[in-house]
N, C-alpha and C positions, 0 to 999 in steps of 0.2 A: 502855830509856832514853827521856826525854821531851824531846825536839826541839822546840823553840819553830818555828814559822814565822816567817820573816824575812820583813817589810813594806816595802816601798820608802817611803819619806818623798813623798810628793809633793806638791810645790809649788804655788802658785795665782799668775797672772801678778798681779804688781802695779795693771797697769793696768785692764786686766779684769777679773779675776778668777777666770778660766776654768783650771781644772787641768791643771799639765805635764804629757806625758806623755809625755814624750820627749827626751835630750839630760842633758845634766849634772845630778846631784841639786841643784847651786845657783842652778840656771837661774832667773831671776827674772822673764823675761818669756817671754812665750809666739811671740810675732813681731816683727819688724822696728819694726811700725807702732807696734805698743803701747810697746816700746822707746824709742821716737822723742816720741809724745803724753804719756809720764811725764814724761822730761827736758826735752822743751819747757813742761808746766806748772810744774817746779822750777823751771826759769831765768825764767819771766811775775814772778813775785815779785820775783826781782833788780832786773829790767828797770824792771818797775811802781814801785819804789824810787827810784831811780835818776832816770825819768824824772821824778818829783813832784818831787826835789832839783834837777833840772835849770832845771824850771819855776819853782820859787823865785829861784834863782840870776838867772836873766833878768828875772822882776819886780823884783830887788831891783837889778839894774843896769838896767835902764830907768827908775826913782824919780831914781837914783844922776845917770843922764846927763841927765835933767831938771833935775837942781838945780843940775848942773854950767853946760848950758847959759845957765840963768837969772843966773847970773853967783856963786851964793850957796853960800857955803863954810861957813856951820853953818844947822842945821833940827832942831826940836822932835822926840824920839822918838814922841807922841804923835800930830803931825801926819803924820810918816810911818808910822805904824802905818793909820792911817784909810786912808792911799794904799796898803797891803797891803803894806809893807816890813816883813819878817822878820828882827829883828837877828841873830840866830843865825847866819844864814848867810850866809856868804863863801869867797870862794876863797884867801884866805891872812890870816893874822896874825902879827904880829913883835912884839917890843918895841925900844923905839926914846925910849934914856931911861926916864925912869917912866911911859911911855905906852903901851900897847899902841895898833899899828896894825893897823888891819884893810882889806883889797881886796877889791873885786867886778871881778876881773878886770885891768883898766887904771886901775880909780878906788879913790884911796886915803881914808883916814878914820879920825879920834877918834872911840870913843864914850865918852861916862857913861852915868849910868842914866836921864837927859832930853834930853840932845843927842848930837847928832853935830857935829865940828868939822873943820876942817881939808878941807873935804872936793874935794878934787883929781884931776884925771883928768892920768897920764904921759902922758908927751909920747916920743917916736920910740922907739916900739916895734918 
């Protein structure tokens, strides 16, 4: 009879690279550390996301409270594009009649596809 020899499968840690040699055939990593520098590079991405959405959100409410300050309740989409206002982003939208409205937080507002109207910051929040 011809007997194959049976081979272990063995694995290379993800992070390194470096072959298991030891521990469960699905071990994927090789130590603690490596472990640890994979998942923390998988989560930088979230985070790096996240933060750039964050950063808009605040430019696009500091334009917001500027206009609010100035006393002025519509402004040219154009002129605020120059001022690096992102219409896209906001932190809530409703409709409200045939209007959609949209928030940057406490400051509310109409858009079209050349102004914004209405544009309002709540009161006791």
């Amino acid at each position: 009879m011809d007997y194959k020899k049976h081979e272990r499968h063995t694995p290379q840690c993800l992070e390194c690279g470096d072959i298991i040699m030891y521990g469960r055939s699905d071990k994927r990593f090789c130590c603690d550390d490596c472990k640890t520098k994979y998942h923390n590079a998988m989560a930088k991405k979230s985070r790096t996301y996240r933060t750039r959405v964050h950063k808009l959100i605040a430019r696009n409410y500091d334009i917001l409270n500027s206009l609010v300050s100035e006393g002025r309740e519509t402004a040219d989409v154009a002129e605020l594009l120059l001022l690096g206002f992102t219409p896209g982003v906001m932190t809530s939208c409703h409709r409200a009649g045939r209007h959609d409205v949209y928030g940057c937080y406490d400051i509310m507002y109409r858009m079209t596809g050349t102004k914004l109207y209405s544009i309002m910051k709540l009161k006791n929040l």
